[in-house]
C-alpha positions in Angstrom: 106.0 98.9 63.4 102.9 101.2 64.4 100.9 98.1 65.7 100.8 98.8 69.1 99.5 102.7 68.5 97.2 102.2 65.3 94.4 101.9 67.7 95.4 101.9 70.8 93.6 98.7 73.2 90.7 99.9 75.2 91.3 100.4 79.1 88.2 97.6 79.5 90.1 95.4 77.2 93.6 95.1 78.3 94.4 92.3 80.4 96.0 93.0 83.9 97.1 90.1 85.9 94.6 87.8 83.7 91.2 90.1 83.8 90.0 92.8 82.2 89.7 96.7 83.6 86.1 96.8 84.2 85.5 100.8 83.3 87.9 102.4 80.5 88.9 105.3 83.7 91.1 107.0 81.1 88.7 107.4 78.7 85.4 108.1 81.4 82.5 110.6 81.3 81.0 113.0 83.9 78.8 110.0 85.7 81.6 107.4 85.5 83.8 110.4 87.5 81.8 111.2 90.0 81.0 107.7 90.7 84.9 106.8 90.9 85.5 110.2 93.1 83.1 109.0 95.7 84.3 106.0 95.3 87.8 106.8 96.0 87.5 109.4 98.5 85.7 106.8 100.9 88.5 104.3 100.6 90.9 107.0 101.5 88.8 107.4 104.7 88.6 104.0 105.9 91.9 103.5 105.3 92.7 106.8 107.9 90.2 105.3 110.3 92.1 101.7 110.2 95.1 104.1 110.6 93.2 105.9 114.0 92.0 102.8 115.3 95.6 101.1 115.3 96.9 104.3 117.1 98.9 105.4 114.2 98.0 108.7 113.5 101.4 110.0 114.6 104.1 108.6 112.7 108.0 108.7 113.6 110.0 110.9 110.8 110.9 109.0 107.9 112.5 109.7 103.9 109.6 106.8 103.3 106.3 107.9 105.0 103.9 111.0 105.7 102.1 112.1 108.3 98.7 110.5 107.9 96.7 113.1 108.8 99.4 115.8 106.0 98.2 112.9 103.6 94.9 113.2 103.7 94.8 117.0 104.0 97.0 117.1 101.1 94.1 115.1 99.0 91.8 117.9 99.3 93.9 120.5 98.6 95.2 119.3 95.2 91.3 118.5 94.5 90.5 122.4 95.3 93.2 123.2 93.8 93.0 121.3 90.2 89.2 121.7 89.7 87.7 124.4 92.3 90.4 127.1 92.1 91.1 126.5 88.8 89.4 129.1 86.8 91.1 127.6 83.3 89.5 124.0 84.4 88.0 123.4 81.2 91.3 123.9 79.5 93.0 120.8 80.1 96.7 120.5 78.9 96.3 123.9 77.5 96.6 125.2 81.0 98.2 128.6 81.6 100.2 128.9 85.1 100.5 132.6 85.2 96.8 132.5 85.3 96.2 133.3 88.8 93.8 130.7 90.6 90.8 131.6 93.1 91.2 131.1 97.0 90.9 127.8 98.9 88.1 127.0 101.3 90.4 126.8 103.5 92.9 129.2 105.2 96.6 128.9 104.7 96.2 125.4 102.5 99.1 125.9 100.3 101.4 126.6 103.6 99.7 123.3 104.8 99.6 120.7 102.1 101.9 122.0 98.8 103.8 119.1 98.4 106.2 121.2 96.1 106.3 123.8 99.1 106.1 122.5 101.7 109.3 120.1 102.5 108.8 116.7 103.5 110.5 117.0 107.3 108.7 119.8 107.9 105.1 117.7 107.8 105.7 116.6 111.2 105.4 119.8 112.7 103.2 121.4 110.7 99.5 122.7 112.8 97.8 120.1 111.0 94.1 120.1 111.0 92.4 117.4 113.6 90.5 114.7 112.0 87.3 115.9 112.6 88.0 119.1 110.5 90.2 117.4 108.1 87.5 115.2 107.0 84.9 118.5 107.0 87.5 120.3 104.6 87.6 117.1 102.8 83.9 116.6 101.9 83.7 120.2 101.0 85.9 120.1 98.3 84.6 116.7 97.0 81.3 118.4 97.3 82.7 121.5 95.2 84.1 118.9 92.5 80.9 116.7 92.2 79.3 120.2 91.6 81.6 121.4 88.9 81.7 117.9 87.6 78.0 118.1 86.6 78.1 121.5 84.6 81.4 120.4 82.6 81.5 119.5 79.3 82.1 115.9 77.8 85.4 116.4 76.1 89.0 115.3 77.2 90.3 119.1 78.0 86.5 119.5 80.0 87.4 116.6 81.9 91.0 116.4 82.3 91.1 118.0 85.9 88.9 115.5 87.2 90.7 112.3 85.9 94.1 113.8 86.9 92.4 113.9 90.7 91.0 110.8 90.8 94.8 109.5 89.7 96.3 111.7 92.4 94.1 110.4 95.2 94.7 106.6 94.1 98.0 106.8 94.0 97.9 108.0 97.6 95.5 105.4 98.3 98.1 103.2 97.5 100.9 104.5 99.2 98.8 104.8 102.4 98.2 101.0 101.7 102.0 100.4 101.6 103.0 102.6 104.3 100.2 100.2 106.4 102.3 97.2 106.0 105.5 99.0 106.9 104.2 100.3 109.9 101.8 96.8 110.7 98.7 98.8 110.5 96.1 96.4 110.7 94.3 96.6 107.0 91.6 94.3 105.3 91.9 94.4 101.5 88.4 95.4 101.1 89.1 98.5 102.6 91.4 99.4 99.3 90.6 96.8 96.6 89.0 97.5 93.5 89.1 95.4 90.6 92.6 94.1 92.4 94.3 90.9 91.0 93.6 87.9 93.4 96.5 87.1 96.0 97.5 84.0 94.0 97.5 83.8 89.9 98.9 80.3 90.0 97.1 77.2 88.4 98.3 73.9 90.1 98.6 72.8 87.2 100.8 74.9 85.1 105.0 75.3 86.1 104.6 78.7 86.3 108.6 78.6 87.0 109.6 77.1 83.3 106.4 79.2 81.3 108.5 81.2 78.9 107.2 83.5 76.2 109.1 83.4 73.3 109.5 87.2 72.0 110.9 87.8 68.7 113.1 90.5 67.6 111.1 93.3 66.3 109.9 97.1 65.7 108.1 98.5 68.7 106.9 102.0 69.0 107.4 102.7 73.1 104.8 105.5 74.1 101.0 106.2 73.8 99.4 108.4 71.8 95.8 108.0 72.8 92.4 110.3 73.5 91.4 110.1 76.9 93.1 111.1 79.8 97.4 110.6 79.4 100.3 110.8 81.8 102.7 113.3 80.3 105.9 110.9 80.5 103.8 108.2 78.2 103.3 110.6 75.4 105.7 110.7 72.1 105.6 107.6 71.1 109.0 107.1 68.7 110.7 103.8 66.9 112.9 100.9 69.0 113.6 97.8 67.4 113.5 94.9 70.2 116.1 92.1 70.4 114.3 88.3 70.5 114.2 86.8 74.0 112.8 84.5 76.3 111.2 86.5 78.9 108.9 84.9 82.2 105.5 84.6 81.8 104.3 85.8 84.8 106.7 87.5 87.4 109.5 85.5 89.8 107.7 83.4 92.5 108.2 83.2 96.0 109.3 79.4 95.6 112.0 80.9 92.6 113.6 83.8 94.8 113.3 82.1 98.2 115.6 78.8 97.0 117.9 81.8 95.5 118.1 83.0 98.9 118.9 79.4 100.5 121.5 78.8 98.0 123.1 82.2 98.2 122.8 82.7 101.9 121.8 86.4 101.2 119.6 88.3 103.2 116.0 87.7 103.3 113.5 90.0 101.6 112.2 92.7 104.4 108.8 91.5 105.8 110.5 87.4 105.4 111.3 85.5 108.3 112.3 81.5 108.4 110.1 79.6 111.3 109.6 76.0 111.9 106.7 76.5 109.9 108.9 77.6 106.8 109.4 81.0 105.3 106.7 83.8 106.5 105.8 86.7 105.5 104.5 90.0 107.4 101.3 91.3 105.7 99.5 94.5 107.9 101.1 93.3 110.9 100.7 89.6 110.7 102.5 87.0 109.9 101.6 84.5 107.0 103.0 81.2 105.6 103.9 81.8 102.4 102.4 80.7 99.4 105.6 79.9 97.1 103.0 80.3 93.6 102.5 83.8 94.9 105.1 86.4 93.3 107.8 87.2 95.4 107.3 90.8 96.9 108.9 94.2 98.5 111.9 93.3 96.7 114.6 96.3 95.4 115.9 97.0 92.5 119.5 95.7 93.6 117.4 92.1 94.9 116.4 91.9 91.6 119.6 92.3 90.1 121.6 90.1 92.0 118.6 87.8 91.5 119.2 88.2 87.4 123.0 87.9 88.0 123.3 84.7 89.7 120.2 82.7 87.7 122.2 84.1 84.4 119.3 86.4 82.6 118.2 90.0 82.8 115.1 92.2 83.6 113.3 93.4 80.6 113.9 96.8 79.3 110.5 98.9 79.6 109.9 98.7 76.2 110.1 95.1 76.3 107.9 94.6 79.0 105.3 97.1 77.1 105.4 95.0 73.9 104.5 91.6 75.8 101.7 93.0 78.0 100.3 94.1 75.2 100.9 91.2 72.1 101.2 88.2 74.3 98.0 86.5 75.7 99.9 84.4 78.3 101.7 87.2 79.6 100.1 87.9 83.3 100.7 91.6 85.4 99.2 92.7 88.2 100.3 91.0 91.1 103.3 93.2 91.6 105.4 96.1 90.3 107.7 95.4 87.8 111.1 96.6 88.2 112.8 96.5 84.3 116.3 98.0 83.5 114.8 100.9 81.7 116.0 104.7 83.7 112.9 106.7 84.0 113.6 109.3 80.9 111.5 111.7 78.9 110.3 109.7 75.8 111.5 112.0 72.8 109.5 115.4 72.0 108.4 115.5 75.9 106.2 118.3 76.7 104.9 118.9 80.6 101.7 118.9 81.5 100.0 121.2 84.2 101.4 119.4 87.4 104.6 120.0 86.5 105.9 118.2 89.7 104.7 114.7 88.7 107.4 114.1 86.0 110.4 116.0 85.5 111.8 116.4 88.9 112.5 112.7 88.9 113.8 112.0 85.3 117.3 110.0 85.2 117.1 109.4 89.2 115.2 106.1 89.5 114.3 102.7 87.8 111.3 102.4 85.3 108.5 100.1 87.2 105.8 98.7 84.8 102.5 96.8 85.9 100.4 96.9 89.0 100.1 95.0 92.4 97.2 94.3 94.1 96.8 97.5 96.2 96.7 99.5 92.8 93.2 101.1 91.8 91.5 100.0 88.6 91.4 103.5 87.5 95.7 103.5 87.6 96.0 100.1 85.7 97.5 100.2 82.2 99.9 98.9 80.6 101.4 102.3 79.6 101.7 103.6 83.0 105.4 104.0 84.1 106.0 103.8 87.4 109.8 105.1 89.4 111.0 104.7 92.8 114.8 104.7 93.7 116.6 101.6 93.6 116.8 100.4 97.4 113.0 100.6 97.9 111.7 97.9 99.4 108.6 99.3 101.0 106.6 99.5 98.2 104.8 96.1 96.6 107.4 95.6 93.5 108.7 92.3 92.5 110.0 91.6 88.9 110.4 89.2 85.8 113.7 88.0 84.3 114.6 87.6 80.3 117.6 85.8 78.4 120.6 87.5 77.8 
């Protein structure tokens, strides 16, 4: 039963879309950090410059965007905050918010870039800084962090700050990378890749359509309980017994969903259009032939249920989709988020961590999505991660996989 949590699989081993991690992130030391942080931090900044250069600094008001410039503000500010205001850095999980924390480098920060604070409409018409200072206040913090970096010690509390940073700003690397295509922001992939799954995982040879995985009934324990660095909602991991089922190999194709679409008549996918040259597909502003191998992308949680109702099969349950990436060789992640049936819940014995505002405001609102897609940073690929987004997002790159009934 404890198969999956006897030894938990190495970051640099666990396959993700049919390669291997190439740096355990979750488990990295001081040099490894810095290296990423650097790393990181100048992807963030191309990715505003292709933003400036496409004259889309200023962004109309919407539940699904931010202000680009709030974005990258708001990067160093939870940096400063995290690891150079935070006198209990060293600490870790153990962290202690009535300790007070020391002052920013920058006046009024926290009115400026609290996410928790500062509410989402009011980021348009906040007095932002301009870019020039922006990406001053930016390099002084990541300055401040390399410093810190190199006196801390080599444990998982010692270093805990610094991963949970380098998380924070990939994840908004990502969604800057998303909100790119919505807005048709001109964006090459090596401005954001790193370690990314190719655009197509198809062989030629292989029906990727009929590849089924035959998955047994059996025990499962659903959660992590690792050393290195661990999202708080992946902890406490607790007993499920799994029903047998055929599940998809790899995730529904663009050739599987599109001749739904054709015989269903129901809206196409945002970003799709039909043209003499067949179905296209918008990607940063341009549009693309599709390649039917690829997985089928930017689709909602309610495309992917109508999907499962009219082909007569189901998404996996998260725990599901955890047992196969993690027991089953043939089964290949990474292209896409993976939408399952699982609500996003607190796995039993939850406990919050520091940033309290990462988990628990969003339990029992939103879907479970498990995976990757190619705009996701190597240091955020695992197979434990759980992802959530409400159910009619479409912006985001998420696509999903079906099971039997």
């Amino acid at each position: 039963m404890r198969d999956n949590l006897d030894a938990a699989a190495p970051a640099a081993t666990i396959k993700a879309g049919g390669s291997a991690d190439a740096v355990p992130w979750r488990r990295s030391g001081a040099a490894q950090l810095a290296e990423g942080l650097r790393a990181m931090r100048a992807r963030s900044l191309a990715v505003l410059d292709a933003y400036a250069a496409a004259g889309c600094l200023q962004v109309a008001c919407s539940e699904e965007l931010n202000p680009p410039l709030w974005e990258l503000g708001h990067l160093g500010w939870f940096q400063e905050l995290w690891v150079g205001r935070n006198l209990q850095r060293s600490m870790g999980t153990r962290y202690d918010h009535a300790v007070p924390r020391g002052p920013s480098l920058l006046a009024q920060a926290d009115s400026l870039y609290d996410s928790a604070t500062v509410a989402h409409a009011t980021r348009w018409h906040l007095p932002l800084l301009p870019v020039a200072e922006c990406k001053a206040y930016l390099a002084a913090t990541l300055e401040q962090t390399l410093g810190l970096l190199r006196a801390a010690g080599p444990g998982d509390d010692d270093l805990y700050f610094y991963r949970l940073v380098l998380m924070h700003e990939a994840m908004h690397l990502e969604a800057a990378v998303y909100m790119a295509q919505a807005l048709g922001v001109a964006m090459d992939a090596q401005l954001f890749t790193d370690a990314a799954t190719p655009a197509s995982t198809a062989a030629a040879s292989v029906d990727w359509a009929a590849r089924q995985i035959a998955m047994p009934a059996r025990a499962w324990a659903l959660g992590q309980a690792a050393a290195g660095f661990v999202f708080d909602n992946e902890l406490g991991p607790h007993a499920l017994q799994l029903p047998g089922c055929q599940m998809d190999a790899r995730p529904v194709s663009w050739g599987q969903y599109l001749s739904y679409v054709l015989k269903t008549r129901c809206a196409l996918p945002r970003y799709v259009r039909e043209s003499a040259q067949g179905f296209e597909q918008q990607r940063f502003g341009q549009w693309q032939v599709i390649n039917l191998d690829d997985a089928a992308v930017h689709l909602s949680y309610r495309e992917a249920l109508a999907y499962c109702a009219h082909v007569g099969r189901r998404l996996p349950t998260e725990a599901e989709w955890e047992c196969a990436a993690l027991t089953q060789p043939e089964f290949a992640w990474g292209q896409v988020w993976e939408w399952t049936r699982s609500t996003f819940a607190p796995y039993p014995g939850f406990v919050i961590h520091p940033y309290r505002e990462y988990s628990e405001p969003w339990f029992l609102s939103r879907p479970v999505l498990r995976g990757a897609c190619v705009a996701t940073q190597a240091c955020m690929r695992s197979p434990y991660y759980r992802n959530f987004f409400l159910p009619d997002r479409n912006d985001i790159f998420s696509g999903f996989r079906t099971c039997s009934l």
